[in-house]
PyMOL Python script that loads the backbone (N, CA, C, O; Angstrom):
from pymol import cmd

cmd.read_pdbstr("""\
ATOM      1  N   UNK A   1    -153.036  -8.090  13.548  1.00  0.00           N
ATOM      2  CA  UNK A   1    -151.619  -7.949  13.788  1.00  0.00           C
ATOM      3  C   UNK A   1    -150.870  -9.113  13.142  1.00  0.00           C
ATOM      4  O   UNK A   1    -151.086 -10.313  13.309  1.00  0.00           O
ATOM      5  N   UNK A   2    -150.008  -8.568  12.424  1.00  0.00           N
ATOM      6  CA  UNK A   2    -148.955  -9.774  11.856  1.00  0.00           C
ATOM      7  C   UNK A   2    -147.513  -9.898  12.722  1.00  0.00           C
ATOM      8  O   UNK A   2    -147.428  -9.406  13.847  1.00  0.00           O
ATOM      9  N   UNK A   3    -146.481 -10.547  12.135  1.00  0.00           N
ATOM     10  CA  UNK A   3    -145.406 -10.109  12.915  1.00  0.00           C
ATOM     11  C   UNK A   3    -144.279 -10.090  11.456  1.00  0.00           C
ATOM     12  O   UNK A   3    -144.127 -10.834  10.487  1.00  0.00           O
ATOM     13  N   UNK A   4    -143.596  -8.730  11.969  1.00  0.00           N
ATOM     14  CA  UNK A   4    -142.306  -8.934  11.159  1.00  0.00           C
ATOM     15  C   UNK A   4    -140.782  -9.456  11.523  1.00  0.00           C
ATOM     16  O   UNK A   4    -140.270  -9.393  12.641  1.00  0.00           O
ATOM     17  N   UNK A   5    -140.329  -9.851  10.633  1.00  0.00           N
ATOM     18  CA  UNK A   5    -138.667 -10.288  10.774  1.00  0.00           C
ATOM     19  C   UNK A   5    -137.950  -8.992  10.744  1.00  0.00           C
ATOM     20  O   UNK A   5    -138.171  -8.037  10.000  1.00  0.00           O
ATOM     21  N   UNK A   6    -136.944  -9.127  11.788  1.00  0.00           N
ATOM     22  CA  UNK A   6    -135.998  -7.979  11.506  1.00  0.00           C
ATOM     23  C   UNK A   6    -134.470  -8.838  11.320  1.00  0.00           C
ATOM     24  O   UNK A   6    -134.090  -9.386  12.355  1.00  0.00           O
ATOM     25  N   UNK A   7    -133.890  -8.942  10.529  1.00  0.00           N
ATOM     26  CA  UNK A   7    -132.993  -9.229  10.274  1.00  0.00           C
ATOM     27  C   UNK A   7    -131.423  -8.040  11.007  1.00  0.00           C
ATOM     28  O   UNK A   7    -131.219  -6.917  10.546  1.00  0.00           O
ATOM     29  N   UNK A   8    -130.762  -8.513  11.873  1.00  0.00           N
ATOM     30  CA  UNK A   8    -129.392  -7.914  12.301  1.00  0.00           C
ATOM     31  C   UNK A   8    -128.403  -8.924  12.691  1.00  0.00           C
ATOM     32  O   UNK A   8    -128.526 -10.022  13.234  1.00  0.00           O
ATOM     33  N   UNK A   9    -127.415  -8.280  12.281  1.00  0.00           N
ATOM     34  CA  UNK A   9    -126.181  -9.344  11.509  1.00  0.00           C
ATOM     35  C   UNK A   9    -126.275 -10.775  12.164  1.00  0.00           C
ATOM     36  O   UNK A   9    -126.715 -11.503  11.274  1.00  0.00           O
ATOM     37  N   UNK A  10    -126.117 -11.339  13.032  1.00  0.00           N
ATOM     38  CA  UNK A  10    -126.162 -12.835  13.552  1.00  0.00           C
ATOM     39  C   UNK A  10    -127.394 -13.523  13.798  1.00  0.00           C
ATOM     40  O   UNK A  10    -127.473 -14.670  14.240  1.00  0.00           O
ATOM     41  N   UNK A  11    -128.925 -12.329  13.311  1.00  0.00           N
ATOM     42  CA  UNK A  11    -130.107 -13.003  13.799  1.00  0.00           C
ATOM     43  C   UNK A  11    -131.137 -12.410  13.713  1.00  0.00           C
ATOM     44  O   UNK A  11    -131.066 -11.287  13.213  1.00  0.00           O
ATOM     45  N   UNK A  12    -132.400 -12.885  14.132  1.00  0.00           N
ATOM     46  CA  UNK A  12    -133.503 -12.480  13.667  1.00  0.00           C
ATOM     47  C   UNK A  12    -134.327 -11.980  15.096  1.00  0.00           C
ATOM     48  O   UNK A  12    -134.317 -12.453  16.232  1.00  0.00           O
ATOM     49  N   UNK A  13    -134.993 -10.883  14.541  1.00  0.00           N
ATOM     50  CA  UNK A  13    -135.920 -10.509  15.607  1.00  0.00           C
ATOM     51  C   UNK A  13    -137.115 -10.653  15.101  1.00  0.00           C
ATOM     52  O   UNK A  13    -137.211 -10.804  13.883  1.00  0.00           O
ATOM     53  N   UNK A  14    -138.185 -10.639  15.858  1.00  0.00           N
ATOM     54  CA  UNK A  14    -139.417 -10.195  15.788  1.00  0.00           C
ATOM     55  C   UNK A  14    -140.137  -8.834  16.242  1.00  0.00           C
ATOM     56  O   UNK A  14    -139.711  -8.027  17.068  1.00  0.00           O
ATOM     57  N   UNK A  15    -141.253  -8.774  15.553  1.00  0.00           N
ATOM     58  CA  UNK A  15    -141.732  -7.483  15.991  1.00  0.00           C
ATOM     59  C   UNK A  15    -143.362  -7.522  15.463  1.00  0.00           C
ATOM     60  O   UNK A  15    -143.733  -7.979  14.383  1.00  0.00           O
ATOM     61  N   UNK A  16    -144.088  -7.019  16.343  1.00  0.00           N
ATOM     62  CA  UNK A  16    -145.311  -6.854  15.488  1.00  0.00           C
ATOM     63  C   UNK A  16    -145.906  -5.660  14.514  1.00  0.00           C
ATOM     64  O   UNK A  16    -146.221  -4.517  14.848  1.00  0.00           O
ATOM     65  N   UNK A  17    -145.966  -6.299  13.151  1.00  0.00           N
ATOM     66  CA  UNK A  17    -146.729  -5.544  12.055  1.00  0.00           C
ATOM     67  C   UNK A  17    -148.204  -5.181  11.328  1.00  0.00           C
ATOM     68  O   UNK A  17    -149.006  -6.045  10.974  1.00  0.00           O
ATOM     69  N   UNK A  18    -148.380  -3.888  11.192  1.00  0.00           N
ATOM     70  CA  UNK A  18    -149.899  -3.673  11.148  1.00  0.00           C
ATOM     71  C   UNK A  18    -149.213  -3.147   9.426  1.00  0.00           C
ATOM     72  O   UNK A  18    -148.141  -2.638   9.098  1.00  0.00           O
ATOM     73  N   UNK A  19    -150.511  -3.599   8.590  1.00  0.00           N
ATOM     74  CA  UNK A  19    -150.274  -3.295   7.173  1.00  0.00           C
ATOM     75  C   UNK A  19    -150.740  -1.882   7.674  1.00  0.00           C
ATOM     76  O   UNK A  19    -151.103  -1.500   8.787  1.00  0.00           O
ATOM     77  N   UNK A  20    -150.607  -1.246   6.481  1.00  0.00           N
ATOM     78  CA  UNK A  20    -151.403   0.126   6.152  1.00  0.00           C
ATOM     79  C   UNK A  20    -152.433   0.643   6.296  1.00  0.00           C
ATOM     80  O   UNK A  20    -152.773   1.785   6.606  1.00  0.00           O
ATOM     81  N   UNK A  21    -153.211  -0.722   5.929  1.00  0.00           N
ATOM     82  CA  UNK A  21    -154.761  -0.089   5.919  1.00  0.00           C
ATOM     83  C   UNK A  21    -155.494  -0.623   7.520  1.00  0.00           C
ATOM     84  O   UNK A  21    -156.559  -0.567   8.134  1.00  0.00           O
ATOM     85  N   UNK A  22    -154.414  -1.030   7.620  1.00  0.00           N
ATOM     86  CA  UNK A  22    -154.911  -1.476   9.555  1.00  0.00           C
ATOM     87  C   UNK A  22    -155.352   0.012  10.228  1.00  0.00           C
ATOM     88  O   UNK A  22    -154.612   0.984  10.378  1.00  0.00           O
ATOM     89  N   UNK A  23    -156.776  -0.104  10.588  1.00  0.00           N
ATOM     90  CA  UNK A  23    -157.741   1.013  11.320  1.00  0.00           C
ATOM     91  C   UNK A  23    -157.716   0.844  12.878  1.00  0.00           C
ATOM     92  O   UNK A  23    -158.372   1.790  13.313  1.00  0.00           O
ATOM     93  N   UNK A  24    -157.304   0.146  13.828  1.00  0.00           N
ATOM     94  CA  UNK A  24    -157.341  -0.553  14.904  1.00  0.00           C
ATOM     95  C   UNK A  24    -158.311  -0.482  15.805  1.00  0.00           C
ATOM     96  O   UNK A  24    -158.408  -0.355  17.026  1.00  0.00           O
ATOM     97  N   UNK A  25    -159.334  -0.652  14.447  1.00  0.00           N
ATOM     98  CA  UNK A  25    -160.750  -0.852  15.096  1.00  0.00           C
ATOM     99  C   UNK A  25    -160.784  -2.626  15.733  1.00  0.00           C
ATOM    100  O   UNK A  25    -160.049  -3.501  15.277  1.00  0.00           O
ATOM    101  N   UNK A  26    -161.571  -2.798  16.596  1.00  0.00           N
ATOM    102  CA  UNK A  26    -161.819  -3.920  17.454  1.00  0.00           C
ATOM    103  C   UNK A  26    -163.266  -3.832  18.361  1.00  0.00           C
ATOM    104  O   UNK A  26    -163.797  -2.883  18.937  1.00  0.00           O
ATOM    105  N   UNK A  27    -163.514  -4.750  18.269  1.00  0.00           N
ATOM    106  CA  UNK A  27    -164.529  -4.786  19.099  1.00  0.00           C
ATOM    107  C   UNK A  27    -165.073  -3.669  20.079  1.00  0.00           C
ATOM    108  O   UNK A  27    -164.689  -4.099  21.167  1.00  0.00           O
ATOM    109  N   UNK A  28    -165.704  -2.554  20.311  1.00  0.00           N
ATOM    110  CA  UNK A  28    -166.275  -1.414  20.942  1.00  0.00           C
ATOM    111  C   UNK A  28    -166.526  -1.984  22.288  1.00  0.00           C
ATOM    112  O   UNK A  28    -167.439  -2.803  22.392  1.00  0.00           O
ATOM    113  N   UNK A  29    -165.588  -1.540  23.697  1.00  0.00           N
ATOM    114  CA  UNK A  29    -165.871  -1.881  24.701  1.00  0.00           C
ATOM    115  C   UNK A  29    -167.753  -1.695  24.718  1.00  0.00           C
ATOM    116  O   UNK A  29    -168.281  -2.738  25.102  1.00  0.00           O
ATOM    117  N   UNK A  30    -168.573  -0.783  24.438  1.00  0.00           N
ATOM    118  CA  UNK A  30    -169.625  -0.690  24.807  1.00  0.00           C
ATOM    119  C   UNK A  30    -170.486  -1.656  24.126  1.00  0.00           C
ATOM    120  O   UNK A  30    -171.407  -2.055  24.839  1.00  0.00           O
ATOM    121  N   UNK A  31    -170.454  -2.036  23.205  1.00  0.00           N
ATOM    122  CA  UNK A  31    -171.374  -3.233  22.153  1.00  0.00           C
ATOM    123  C   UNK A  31    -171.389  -3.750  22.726  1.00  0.00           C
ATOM    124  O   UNK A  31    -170.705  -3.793  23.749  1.00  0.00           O
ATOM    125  N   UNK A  32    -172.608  -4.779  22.174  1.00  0.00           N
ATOM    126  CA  UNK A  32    -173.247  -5.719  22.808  1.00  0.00           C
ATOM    127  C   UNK A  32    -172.473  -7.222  22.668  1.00  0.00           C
ATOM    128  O   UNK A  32    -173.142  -8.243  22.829  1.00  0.00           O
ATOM    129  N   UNK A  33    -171.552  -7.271  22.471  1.00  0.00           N
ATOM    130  CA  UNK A  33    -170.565  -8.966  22.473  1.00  0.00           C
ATOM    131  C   UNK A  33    -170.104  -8.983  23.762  1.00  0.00           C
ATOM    132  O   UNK A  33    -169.518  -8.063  24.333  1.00  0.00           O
ATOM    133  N   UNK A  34    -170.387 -10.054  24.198  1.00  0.00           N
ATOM    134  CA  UNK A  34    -170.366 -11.133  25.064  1.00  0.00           C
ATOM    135  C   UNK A  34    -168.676 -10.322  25.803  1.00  0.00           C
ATOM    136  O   UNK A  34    -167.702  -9.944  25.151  1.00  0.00           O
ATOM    137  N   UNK A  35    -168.884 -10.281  27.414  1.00  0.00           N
ATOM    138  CA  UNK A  35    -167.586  -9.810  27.552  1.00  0.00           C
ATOM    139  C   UNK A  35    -166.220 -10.943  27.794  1.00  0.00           C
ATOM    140  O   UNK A  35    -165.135 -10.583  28.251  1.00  0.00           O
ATOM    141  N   UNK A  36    -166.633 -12.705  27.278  1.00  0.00           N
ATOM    142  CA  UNK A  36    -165.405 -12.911  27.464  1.00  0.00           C
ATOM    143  C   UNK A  36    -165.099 -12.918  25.570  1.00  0.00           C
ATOM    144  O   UNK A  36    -164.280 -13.683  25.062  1.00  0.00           O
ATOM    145  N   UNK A  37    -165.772 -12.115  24.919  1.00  0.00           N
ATOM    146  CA  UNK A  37    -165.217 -11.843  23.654  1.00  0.00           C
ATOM    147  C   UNK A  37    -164.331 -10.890  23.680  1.00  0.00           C
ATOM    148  O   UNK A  37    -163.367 -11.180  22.973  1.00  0.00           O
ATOM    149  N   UNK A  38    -164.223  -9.646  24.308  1.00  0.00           N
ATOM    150  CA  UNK A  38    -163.859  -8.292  24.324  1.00  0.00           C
ATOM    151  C   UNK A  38    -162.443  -9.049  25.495  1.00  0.00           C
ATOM    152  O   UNK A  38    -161.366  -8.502  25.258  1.00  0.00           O
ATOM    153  N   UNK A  39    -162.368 -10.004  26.475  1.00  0.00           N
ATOM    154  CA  UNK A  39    -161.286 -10.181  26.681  1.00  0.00           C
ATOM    155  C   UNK A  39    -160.386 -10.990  26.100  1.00  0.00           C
ATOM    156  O   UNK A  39    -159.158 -10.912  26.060  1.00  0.00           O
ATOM    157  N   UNK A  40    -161.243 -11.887  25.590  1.00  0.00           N
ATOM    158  CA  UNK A  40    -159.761 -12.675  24.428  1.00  0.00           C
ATOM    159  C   UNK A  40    -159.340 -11.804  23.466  1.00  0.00           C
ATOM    160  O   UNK A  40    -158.262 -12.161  22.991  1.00  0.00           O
ATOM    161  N   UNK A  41    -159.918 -10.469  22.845  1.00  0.00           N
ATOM    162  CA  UNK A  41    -158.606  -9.690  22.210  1.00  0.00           C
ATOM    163  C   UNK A  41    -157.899  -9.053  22.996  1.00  0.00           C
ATOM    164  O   UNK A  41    -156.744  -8.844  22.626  1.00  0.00           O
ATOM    165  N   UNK A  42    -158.150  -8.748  23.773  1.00  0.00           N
ATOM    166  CA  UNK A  42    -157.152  -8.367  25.252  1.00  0.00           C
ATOM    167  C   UNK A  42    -156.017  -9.714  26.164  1.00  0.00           C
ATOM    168  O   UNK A  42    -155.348  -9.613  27.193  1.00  0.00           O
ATOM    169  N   UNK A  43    -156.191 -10.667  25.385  1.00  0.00           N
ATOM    170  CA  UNK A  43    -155.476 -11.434  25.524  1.00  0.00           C
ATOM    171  C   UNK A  43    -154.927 -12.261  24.575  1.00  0.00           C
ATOM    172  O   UNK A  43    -154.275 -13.290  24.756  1.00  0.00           O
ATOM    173  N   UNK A  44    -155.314 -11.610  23.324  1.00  0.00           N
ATOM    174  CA  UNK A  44    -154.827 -11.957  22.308  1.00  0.00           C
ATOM    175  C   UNK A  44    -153.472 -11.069  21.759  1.00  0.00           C
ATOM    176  O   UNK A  44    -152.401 -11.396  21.249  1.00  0.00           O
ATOM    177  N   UNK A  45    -153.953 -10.075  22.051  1.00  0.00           N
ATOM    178  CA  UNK A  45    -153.335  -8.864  21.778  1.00  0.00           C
ATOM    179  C   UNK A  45    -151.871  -9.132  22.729  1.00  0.00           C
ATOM    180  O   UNK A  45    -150.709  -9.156  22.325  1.00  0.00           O
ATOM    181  N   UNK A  46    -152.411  -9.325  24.158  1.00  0.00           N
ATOM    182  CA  UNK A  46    -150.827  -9.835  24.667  1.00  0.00           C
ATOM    183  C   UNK A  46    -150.103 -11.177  24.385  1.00  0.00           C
ATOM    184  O   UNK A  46    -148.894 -11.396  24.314  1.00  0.00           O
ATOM    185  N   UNK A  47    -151.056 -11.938  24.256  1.00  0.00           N
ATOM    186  CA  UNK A  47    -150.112 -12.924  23.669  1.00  0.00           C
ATOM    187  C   UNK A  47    -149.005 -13.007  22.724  1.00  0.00           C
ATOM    188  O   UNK A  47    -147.863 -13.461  22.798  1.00  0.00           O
ATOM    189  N   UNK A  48    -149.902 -12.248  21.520  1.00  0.00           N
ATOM    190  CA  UNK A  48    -148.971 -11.495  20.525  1.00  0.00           C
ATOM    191  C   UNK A  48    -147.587 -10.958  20.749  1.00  0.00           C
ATOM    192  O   UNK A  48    -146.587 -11.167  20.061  1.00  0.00           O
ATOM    193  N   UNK A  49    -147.735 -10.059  22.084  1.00  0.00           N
ATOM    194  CA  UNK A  49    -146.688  -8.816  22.117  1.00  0.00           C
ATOM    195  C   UNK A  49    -145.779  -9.750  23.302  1.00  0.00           C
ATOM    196  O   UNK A  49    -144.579  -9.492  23.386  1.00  0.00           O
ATOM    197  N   UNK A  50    -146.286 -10.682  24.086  1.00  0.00           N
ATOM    198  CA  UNK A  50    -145.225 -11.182  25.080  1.00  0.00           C
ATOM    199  C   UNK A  50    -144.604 -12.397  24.473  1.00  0.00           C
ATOM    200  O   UNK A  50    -143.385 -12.524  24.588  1.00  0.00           O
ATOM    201  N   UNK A  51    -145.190 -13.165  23.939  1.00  0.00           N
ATOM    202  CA  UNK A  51    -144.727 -14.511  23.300  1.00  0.00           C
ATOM    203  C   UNK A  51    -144.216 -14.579  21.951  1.00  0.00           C
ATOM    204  O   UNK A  51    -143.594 -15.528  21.475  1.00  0.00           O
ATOM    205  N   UNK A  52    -144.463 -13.712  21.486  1.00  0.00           N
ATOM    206  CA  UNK A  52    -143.714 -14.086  20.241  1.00  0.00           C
ATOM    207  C   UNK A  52    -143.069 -12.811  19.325  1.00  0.00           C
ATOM    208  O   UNK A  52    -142.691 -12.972  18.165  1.00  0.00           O
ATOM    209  N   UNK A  53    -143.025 -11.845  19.864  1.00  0.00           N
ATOM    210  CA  UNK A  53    -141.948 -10.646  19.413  1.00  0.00           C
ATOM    211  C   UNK A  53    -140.571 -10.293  20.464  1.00  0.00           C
ATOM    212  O   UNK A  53    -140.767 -10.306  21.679  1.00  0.00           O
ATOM    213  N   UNK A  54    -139.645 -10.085  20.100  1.00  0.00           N
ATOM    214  CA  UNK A  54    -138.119 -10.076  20.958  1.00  0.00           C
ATOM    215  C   UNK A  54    -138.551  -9.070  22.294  1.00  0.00           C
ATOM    216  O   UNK A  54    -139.399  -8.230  21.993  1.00  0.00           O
ATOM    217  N   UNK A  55    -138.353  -9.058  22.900  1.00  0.00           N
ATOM    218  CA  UNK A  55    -138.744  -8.172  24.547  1.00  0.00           C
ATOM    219  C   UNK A  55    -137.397  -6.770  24.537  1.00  0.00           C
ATOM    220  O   UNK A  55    -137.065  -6.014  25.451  1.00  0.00           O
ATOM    221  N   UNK A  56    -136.927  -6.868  23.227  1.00  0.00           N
ATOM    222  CA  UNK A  56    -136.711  -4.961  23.289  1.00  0.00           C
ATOM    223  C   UNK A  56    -137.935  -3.728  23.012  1.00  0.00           C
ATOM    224  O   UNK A  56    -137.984  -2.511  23.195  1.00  0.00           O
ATOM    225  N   UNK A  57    -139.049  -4.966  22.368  1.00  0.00           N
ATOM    226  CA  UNK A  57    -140.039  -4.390  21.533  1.00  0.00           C
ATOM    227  C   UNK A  57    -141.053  -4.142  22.369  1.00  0.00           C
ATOM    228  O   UNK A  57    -141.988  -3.490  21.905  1.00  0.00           O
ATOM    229  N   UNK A  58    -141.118  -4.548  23.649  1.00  0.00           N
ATOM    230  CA  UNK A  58    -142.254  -5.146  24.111  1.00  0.00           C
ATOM    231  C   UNK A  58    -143.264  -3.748  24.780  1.00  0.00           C
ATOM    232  O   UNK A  58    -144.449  -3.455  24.620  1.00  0.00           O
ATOM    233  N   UNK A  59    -142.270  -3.180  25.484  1.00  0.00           N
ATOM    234  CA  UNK A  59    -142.754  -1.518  25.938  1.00  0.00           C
ATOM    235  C   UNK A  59    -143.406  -0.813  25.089  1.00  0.00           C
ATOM    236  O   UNK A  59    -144.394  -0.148  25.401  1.00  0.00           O
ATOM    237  N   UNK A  60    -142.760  -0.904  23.521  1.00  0.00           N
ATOM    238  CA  UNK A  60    -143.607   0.026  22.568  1.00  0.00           C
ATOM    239  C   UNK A  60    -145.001  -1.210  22.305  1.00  0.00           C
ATOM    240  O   UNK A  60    -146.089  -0.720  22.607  1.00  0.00           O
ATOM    241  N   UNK A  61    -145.065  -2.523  21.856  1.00  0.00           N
ATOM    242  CA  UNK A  61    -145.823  -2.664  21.395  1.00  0.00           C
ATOM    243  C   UNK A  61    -147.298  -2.404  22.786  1.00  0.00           C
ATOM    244  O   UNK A  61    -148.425  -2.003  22.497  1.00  0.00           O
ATOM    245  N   UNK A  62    -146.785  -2.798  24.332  1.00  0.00           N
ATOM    246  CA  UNK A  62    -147.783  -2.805  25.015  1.00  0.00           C
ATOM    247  C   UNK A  62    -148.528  -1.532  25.083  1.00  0.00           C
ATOM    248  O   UNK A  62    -149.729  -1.290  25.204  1.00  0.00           O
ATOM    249  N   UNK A  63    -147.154  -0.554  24.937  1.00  0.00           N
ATOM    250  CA  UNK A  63    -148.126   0.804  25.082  1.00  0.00           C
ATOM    251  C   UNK A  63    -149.303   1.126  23.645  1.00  0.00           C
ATOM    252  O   UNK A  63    -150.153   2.014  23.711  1.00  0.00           O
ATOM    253  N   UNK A  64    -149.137   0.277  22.495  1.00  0.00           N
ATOM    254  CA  UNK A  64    -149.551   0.496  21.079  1.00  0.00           C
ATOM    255  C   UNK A  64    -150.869  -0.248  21.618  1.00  0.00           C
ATOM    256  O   UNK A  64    -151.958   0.234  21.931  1.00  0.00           O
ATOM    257  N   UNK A  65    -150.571  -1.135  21.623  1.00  0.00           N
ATOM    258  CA  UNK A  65    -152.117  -2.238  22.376  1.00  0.00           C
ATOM    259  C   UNK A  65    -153.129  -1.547  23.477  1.00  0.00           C
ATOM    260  O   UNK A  65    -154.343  -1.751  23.480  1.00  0.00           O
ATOM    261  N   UNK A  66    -152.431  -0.689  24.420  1.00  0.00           N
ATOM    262  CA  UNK A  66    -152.867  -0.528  25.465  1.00  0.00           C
ATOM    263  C   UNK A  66    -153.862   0.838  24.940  1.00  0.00           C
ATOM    264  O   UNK A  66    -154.976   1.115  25.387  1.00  0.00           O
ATOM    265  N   UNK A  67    -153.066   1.618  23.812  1.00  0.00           N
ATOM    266  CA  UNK A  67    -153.235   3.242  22.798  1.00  0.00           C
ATOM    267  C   UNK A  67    -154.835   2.968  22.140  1.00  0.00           C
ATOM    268  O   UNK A  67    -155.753   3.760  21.927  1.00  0.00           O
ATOM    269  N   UNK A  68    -154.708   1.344  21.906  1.00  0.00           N
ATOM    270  CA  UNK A  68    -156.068   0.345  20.712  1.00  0.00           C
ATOM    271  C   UNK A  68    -157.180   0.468  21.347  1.00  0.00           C
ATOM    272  O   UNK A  68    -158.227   0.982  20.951  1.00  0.00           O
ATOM    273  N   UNK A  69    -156.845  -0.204  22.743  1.00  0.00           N
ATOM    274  CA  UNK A  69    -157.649  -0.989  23.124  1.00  0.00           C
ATOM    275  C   UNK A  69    -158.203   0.631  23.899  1.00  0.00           C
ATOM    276  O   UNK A  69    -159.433   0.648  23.934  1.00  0.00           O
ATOM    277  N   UNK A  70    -157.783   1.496  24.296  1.00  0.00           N
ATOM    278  CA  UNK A  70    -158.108   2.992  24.868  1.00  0.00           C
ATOM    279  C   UNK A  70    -159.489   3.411  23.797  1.00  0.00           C
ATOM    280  O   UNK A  70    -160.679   3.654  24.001  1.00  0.00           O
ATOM    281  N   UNK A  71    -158.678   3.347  22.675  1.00  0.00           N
ATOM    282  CA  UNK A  71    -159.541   4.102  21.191  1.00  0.00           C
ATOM    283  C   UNK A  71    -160.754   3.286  21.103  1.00  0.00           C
ATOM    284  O   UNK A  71    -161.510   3.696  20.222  1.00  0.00           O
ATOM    285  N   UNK A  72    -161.095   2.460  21.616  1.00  0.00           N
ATOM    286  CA  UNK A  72    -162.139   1.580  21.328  1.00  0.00           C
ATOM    287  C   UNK A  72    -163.087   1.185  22.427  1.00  0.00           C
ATOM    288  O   UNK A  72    -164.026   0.392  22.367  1.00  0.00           O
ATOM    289  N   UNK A  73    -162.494   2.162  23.820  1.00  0.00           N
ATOM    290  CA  UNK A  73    -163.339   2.681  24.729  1.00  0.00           C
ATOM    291  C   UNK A  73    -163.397   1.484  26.301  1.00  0.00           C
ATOM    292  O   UNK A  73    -164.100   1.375  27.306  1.00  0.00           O
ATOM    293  N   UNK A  74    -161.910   0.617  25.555  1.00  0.00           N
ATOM    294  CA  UNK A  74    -161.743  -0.331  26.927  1.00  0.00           C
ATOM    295  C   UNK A  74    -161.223   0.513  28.118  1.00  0.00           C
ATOM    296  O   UNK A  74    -160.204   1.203  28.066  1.00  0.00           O
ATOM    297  N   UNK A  75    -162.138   0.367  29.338  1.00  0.00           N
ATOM    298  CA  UNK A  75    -161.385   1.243  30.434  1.00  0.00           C
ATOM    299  C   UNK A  75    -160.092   0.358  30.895  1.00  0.00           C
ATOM    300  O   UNK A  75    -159.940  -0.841  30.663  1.00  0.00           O
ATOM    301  N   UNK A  76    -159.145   1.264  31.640  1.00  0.00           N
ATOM    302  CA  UNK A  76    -157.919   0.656  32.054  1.00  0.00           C
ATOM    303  C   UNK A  76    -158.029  -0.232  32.881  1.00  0.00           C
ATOM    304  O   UNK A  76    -157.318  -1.235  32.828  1.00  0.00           O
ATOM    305  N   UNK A  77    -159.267   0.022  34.145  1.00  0.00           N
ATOM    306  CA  UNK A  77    -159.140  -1.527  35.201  1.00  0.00           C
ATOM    307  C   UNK A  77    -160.054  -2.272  34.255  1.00  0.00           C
ATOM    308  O   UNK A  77    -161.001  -2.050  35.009  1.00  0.00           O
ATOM    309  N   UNK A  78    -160.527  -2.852  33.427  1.00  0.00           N
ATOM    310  CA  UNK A  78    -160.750  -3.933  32.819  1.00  0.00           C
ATOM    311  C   UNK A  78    -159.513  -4.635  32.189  1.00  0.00           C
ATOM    312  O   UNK A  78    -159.649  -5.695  31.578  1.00  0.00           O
TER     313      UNK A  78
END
""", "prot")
cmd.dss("prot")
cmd.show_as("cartoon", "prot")
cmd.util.cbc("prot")
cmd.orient("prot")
């Protein structure tokens, strides 16, 4: 995840940006890595979306993170 500038008239926002070829593959809840690996991108991932993109954004990006981290077989109470 990168972050983009949004430029509107008096100022700048943030937002987070995935290039193109971003697959939002991540670490496979079921593999064998260590599980406080599988939670620092789960806390990476929010760090990202709470600290440093504008909080109009924040609903879409958590639900986008939350969409990732689903596809890659993290259950919800983890």
């Amino acid at each position: 995840m990168n972050i983009k500038l949004i430029r509107e008239e008096h100022s700048i926002k943030f937002d987070l940006f995935h290039k193109a070829t971003f697959s939002g593959k991540y670490f496979n809840y079921n593999s064998q890595h260590p599980v406080e690996h599988k939670k620092g991108i789960i806390y990476g991932m929010l760090d990202k979306t709470i600290l440093l993109t504008y909080p109009d954004y924040d609903e879409k990006n958590l639900k986008d993170s939350i969409n990732i981290l689903l596809n890659n077989s993290y259950p919800l109470d983890f």
